[in-house]
C-alpha positions in Angstrom: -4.6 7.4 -7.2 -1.4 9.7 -8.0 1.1 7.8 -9.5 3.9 9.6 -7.1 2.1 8.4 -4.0 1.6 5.1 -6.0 5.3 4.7 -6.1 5.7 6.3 -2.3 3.4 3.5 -1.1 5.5 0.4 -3.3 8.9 1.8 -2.0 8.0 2.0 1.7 6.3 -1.7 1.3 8.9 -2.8 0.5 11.7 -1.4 2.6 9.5 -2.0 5.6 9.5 -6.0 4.1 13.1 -5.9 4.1 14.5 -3.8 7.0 11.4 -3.8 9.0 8.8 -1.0 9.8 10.8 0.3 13.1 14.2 0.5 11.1 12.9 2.3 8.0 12.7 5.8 8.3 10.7 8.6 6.3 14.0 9.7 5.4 15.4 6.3 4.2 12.0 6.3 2.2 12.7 9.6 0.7 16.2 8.6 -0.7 15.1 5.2 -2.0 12.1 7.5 -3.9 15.3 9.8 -4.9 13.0 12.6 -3.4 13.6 14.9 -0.2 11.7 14.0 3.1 9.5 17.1 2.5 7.9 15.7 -0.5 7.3 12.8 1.4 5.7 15.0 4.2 3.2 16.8 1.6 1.8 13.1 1.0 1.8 11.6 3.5 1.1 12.6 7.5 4.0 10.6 8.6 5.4 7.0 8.2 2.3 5.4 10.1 0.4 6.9 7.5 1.9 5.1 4.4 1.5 2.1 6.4 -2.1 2.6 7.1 -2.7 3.1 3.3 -1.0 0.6 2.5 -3.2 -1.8 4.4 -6.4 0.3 3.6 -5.1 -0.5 -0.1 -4.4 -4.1 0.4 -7.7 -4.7 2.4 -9.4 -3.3 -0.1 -8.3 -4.9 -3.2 -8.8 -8.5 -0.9 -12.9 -7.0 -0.2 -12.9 -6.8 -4.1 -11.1 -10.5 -4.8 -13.6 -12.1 -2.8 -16.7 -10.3 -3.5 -15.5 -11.1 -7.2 -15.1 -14.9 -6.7 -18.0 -15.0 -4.5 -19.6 -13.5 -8.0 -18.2 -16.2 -9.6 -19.4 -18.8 -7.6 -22.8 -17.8 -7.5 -23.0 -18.1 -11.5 -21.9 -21.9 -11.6 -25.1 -24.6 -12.1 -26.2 -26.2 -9.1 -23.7 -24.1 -6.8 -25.0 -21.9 -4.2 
């Protein structure tokens, strides 16, 4: 994945963890990425959007944690 939309994706996360999704704007994203709202816009659809990949993201890396352990799991002696 592009590193820019990488660091898009970490910024909003966590803006939207402190001031909440509702009171974080694309343009509050935009200055905390010290880039202007249209670079934002050529990313990203809108502000629901870097929250949906952010939880596409997430779900996806907790899909590969448990098939991983799962993995694990299966190779222990006289576990099943």
């Amino acid at each position: 994945m592009d590193e820019k939309k990488i660091y898009i994706q970490q910024t909003a996360m966590q803006l939207f963890s402190n001031q909440g999704f509702f009171h974080t704007s694309v343009q509050d994203i935009a200055e905390a990425c010290r880039m202007s709202k249209a670079s934002i816009y050529k990313i990203f659809h809108s502000k629901e959007d870097i929250l949906a990949q952010i939880v596409r993201d997430n779900l996806n890396h907790i899909i590969h944690r448990a098939n991983y352990a799962r993995n694990e799991q299966s190779k222990q002696p006289g576990i099943s």
